[in-house]
TIVOBA-437481 format. One record per residue (C-alpha): residue in one letter; z, x, y. Coordinates in steps of 0.25 Angstrom, whole numbers, padded with zeros to 4 digits. Layout:
// residues N
+-----+-------+-------+-------+
! res !     w !     u !     v !
+-----+-------+-------+-------+
!   A !     Z !     X !     Y !
...
+-----+-------+-------+-------+
***
This chain:
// residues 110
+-----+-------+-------+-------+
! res !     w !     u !     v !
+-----+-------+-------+-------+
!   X ! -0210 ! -0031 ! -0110 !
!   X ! -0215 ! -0018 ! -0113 !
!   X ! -0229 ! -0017 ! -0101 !
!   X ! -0223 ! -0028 ! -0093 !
!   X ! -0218 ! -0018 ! -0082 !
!   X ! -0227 ! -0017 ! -0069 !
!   X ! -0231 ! -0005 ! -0066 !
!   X ! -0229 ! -0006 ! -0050 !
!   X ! -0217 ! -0014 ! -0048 !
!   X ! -0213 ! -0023 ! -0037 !
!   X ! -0203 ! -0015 ! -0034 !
!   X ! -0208 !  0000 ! -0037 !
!   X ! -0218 !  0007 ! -0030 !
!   X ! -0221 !  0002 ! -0016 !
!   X ! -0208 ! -0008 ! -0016 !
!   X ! -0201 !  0004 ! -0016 !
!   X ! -0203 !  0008 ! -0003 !
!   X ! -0193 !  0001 !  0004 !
!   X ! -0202 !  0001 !  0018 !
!   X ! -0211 ! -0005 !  0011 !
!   X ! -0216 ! -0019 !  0013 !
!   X ! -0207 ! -0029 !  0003 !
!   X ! -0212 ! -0039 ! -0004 !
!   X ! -0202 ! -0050 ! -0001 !
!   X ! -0208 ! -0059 ! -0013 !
!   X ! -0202 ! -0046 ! -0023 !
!   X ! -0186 ! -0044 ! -0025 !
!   X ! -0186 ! -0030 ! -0022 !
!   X ! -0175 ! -0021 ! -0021 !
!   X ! -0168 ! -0016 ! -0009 !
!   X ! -0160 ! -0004 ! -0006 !
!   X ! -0146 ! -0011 ! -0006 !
!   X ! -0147 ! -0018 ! -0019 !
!   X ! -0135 ! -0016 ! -0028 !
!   X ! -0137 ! -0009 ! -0044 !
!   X ! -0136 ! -0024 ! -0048 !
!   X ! -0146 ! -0029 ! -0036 !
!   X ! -0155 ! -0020 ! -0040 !
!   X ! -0153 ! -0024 ! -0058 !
!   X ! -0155 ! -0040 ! -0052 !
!   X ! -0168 ! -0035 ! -0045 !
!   X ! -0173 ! -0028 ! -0059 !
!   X ! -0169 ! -0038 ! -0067 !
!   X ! -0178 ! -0048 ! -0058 !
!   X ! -0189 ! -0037 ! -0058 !
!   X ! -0189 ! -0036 ! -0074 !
!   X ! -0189 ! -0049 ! -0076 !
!   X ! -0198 ! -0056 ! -0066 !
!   X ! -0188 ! -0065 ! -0059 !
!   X ! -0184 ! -0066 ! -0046 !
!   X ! -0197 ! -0066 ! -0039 !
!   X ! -0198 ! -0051 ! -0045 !
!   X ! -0211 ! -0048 ! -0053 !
!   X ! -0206 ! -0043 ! -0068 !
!   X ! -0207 ! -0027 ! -0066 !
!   X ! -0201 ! -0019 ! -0075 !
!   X ! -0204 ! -0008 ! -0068 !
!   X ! -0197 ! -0012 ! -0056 !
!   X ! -0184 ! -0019 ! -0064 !
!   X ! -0183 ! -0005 ! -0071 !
!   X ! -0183 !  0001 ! -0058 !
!   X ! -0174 ! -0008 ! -0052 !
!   X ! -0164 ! -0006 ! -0064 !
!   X ! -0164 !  0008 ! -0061 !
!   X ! -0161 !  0007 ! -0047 !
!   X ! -0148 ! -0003 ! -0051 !
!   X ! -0144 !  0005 ! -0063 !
!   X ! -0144 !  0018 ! -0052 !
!   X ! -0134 !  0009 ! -0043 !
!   X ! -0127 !  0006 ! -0056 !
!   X ! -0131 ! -0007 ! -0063 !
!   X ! -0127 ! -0005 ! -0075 !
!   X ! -0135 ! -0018 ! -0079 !
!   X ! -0148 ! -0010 ! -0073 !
!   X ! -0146 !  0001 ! -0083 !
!   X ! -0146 ! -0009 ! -0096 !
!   X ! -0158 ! -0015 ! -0091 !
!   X ! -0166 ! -0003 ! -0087 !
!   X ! -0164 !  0002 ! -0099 !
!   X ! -0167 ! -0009 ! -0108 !
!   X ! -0181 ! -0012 ! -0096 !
!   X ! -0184 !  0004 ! -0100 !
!   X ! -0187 !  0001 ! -0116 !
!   X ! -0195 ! -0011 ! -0112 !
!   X ! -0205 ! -0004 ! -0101 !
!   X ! -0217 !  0006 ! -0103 !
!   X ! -0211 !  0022 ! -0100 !
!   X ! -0221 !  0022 ! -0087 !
!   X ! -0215 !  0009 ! -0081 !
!   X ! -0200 !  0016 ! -0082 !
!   X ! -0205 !  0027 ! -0075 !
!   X ! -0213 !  0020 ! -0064 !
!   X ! -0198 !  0011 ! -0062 !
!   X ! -0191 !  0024 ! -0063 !
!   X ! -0200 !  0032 ! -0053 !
!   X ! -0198 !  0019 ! -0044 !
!   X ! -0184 !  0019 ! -0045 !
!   X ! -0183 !  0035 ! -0040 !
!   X ! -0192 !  0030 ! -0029 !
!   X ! -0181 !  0022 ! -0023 !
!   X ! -0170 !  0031 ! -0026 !
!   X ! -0178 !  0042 ! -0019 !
!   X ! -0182 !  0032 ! -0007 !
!   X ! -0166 !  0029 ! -0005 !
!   X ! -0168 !  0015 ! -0008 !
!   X ! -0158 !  0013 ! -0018 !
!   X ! -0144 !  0020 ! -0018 !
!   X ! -0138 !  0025 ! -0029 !
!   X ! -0125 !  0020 ! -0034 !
!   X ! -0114 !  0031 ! -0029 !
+-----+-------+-------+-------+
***
């Protein structure tokens, strides 16, 4: 699997902006999604089902952001999807991850 990440996912870069225009053929996240709405999504995203492209950039991402809101299930897989990517393509998931936290997209779990 090692190389089979995108390097511009669906969901990171410009999906990001929440004011941006959505691509309503792409499941996307959206700021009220739960820590285990958000692991559904990454699993669509790392395995290419459910009308989601197979990104692994976007389903590590999305697996940080549900693990942040307490997915405990998000943390095994994001782990697991981290041996299996390229060092660059966890980085570009984790800078894109930061971005929404810092765009006040996602809330943290309390």
């Amino acid at each position: 699997m090692r190389g089979s990440a995108r390097k511009s996912g669906p969901v990171g870069k410009k999906a990001m902006d929440m004011t941006a225009e959505k691509n309503d053929s792409l499941p996307l996240p959206t700021p009220d999604m739960t820590g285990d709405q958000l692991f559904q999504l990454g699993m669509m995203y790392s395995s290419g089902q459910g009308g989601a492209p197979c990104d692994l950039v976007s389903a590590h991402m999305l697996f940080n952001l549900a693990a942040m809101k307490g997915s405990e299930e998000a943390r095994i897989y994001r782990r697991e999807l981290s041996a299996e990517m390229e060092r660059e393509d966890v980085a570009e998931a984790q800078r894109a991850a930061r971005q929404w936290l810092d765009q006040g997209v996602v809330g943290l779990r309390a």
